[in-house]
N, C-alpha and C positions, 0 to 999 in steps of 0.2 A: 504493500500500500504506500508504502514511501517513496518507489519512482514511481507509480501514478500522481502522489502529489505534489512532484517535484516537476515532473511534462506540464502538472497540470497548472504551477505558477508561469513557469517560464512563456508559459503560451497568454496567461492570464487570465485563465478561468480560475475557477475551484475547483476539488474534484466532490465529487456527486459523493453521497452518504455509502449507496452503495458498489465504490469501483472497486472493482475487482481486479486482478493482475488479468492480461491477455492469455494468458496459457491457462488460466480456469475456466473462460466464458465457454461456457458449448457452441456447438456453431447452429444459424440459424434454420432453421428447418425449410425446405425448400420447399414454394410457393403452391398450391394446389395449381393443375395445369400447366406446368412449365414443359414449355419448349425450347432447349437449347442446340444449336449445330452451326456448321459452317457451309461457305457456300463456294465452289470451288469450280474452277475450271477441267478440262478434258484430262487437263497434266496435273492436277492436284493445288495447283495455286490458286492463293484466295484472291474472290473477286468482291472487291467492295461494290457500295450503291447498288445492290440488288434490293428489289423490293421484296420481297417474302408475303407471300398474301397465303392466311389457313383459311382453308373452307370447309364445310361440313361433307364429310364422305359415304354420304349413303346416297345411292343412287335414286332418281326420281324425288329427293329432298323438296320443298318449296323453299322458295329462297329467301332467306332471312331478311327481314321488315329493313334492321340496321346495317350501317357497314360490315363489313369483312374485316377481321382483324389484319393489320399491315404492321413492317414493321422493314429495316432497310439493314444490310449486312455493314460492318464496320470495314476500317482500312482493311485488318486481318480477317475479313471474309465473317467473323463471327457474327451472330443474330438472338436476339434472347423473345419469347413471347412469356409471359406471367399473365396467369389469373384464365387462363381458358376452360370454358367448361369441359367436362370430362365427357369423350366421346371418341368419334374417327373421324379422323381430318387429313386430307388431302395438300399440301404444300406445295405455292405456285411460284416461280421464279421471275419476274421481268425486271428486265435489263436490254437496254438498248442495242448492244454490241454483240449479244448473246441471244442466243436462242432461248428460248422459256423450254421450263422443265415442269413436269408435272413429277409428285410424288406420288406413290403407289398411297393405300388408305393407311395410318397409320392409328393406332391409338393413341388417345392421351389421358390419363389414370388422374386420380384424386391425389395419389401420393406420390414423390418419386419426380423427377425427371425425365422425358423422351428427349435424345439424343440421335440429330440425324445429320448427315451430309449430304448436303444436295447441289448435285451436280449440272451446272446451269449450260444445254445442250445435250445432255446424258441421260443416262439412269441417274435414281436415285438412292441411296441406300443406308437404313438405319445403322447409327455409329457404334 
């Protein structure tokens, strides 16, 4: 507790009643509906400003009232979705340069993480 309160002047807060050192905290619990992966060219290398659109993957669906969830790859190609309802969802790729990718139906769970790489022109394939 005494280099928590020692960061915690130098920076010029207080520290909180209850901090605790770093190497006690638990780690957070990862978000219901998380989707995490990366988005990659034919050779493996990440391609950023990809758009990532999930959609719901059952066939002859009606299509939902609201948007579509989006969300756009970073420099290193990674992409994160949080808070998706639990279901089967299809993942769309556009980008200008590149062909659009479709992903096969994937699940996405209450608990846990789905991990995928998708491949913008390719297949797709969970990580």
């Amino acid at each position: 507790l005494l280099g928590d309160a020692l960061v915690a002047r130098i920076r010029g807060h207080r520290p909180r009643a209850d901090a605790r050192p770093a190497a006690r905290r638990a780690r957070p619990p990862v978000a219901r509906g998380t989707v995490v992966g990366r988005v990659v060219d034919a050779l493996g290398n990440a391609v950023a400003d990809v758009t990532v659109v999930a959609t719901p993957g059952w066939i002859g669906a009606t299509p939902p009232a609201h948007p579509l969830p989006t969300t756009l790859s970073d420099r290193t190609g990674r992409f994160q979705f949080v808070g998706l309802p639990p279901g089967d969802y299809i993942f769309v790729t556009l980008h200008g340069i590149h062909a659009s990718s479709v992903s096969p139906v994937m699940p996405v769970d209450r608990e846990g993480a789905l991990e995928v790489v998708l491949i913008v022109g390719g297949p797709t394939i969970p990580a």
